[in-house]
TIKOL-200286 format. One line per 10 residues: number of its first residue (from 1); for each residue x, y, z of N, C-alpha, C. Coordinates in nm, 3 decimals. Layout:
N
NUM	X:Y:Z:X:Y:Z:X:Y:Z  ...
END
This chain:
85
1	0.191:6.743:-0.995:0.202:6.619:-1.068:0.290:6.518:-0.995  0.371:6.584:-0.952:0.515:6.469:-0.859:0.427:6.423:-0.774  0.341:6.486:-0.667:0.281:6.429:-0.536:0.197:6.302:-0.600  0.110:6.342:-0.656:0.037:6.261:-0.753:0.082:6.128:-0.796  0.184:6.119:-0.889:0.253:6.023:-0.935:0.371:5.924:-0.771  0.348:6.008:-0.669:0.435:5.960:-0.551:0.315:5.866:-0.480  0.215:5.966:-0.475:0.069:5.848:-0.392:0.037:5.748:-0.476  0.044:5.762:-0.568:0.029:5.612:-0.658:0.124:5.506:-0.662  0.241:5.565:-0.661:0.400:5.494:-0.648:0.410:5.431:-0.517  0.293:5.528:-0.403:0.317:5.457:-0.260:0.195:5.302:-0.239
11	0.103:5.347:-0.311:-0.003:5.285:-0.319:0.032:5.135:-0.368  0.123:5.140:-0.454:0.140:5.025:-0.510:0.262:4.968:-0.461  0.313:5.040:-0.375:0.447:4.956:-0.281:0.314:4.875:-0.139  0.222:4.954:-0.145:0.151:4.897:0.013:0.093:4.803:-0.073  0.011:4.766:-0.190:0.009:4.632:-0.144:0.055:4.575:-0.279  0.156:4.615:-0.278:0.276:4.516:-0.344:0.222:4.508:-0.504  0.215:4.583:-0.543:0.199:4.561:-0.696:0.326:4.588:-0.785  0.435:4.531:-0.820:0.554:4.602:-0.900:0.637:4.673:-0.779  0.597:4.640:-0.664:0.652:4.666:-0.590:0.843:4.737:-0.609  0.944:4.644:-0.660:1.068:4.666:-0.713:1.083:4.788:-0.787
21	0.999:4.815:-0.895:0.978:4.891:-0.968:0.941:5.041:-0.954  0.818:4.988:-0.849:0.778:5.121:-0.786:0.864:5.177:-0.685  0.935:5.122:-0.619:1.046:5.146:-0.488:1.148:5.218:-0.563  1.202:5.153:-0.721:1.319:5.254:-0.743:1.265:5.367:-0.833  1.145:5.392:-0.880:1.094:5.524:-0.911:1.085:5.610:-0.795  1.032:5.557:-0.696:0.981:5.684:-0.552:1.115:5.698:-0.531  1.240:5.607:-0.507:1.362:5.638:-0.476:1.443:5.739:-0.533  1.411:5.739:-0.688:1.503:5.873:-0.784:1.421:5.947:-0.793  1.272:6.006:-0.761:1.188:6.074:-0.707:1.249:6.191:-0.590  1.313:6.089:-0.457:1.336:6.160:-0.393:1.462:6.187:-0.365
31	1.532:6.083:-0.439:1.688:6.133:-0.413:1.714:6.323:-0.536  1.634:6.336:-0.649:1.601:6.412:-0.728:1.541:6.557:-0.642  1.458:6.518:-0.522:1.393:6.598:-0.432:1.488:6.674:-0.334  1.600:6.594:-0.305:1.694:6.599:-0.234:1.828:6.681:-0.285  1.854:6.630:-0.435:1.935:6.737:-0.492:1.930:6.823:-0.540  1.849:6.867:-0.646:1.791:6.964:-0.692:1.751:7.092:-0.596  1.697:7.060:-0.530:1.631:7.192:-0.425:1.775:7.216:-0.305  1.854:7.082:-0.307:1.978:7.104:-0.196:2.070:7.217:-0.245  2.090:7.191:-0.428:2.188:7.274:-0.417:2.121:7.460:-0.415  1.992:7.447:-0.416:1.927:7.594:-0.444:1.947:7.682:-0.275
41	1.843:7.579:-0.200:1.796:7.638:-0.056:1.826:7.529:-0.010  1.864:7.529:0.181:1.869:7.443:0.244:1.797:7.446:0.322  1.735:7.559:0.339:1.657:7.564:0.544:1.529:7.538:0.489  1.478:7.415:0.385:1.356:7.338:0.480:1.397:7.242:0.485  1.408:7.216:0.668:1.429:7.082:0.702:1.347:6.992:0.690  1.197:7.009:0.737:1.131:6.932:0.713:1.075:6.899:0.565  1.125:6.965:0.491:1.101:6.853:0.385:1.224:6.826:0.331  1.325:6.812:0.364:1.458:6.702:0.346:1.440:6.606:0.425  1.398:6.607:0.518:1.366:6.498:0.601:1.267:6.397:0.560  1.156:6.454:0.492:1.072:6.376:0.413:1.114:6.309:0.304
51	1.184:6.379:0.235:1.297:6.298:0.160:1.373:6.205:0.158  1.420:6.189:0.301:1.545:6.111:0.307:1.453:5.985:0.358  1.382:6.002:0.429:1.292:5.937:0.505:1.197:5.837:0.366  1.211:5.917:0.248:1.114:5.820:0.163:1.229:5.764:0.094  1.320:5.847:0.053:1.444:5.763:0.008:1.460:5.635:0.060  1.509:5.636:0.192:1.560:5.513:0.282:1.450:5.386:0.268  1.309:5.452:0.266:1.247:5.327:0.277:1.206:5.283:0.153  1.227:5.368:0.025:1.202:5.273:-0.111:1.358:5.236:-0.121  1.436:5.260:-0.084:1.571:5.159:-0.140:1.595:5.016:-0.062  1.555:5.027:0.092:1.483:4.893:0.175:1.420:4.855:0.054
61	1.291:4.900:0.062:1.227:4.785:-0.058:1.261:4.719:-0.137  1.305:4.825:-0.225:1.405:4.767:-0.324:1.512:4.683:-0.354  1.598:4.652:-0.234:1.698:4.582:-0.214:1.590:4.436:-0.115  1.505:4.498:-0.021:1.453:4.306:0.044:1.332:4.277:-0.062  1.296:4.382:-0.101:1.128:4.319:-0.211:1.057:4.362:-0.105  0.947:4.284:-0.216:0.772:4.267:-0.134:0.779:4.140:-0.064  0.672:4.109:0.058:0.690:4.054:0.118:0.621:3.916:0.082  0.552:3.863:0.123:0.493:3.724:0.106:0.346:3.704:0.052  0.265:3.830:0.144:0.167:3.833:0.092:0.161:3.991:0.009  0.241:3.989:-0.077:0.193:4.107:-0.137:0.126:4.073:-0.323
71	0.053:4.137:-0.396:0.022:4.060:-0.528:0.164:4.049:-0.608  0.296:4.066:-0.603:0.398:4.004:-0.670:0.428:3.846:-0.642  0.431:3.799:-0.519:0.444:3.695:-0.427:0.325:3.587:-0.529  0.175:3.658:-0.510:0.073:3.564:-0.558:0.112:3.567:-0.700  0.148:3.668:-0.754:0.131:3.648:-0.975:0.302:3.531:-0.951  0.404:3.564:-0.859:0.513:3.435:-0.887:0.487:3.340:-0.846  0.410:3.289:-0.753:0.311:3.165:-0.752:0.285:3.094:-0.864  0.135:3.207:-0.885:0.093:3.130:-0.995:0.162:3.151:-1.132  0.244:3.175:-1.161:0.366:3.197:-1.293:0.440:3.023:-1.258  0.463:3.006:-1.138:0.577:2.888:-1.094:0.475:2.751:-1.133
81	0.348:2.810:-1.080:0.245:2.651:-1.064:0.285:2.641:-1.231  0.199:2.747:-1.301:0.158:2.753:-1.461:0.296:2.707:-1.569  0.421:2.715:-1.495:0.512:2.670:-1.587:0.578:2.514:-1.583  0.526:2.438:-1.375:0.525:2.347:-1.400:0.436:2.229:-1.418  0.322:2.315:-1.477:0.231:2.210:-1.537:0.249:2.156:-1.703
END
């Protein structure tokens, strides 16, 4: 169910849908991935590494956003046109 709910969470950081939103779910996703199993077992590296690695880049997100052309960018557009008409 986690992987599941993570490809969708990634899906919608690529092209920017809720982007913010989705960045700090995948983020306590994997910081959750990271503790939980840290304090049990340590020797898989490679998937702490996957972890940290998805960590780092949904909290980037999260802290610069989506970018210009992503659909958050276009719905605050047209939210900005629609409120000063």
């Amino acid at each position: 169910m986690a992987g599941i709910v993570q490809i969708i969470l990634g899906a919608m950081m690529i092209v920017g849908f809720y982007s913010r939103i989705s960045a700090a779910l995948l983020a306590l996703m994997a910081i959750i991935t990271i503790i939980i199993p840290g304090m049990i077992i340590i020797r898989d590296v490679p998937h702490f590494a996957y972890a940290f690695a998805t960590a780092g880049g949904a909290i980037a997100l999260l802290i610069r956003g989506s970018g210009a052309y992503s659909m958050d960018a276009k719905r605050w557009r047209r939210q900005q046109l629609a409120n000063s008409q």
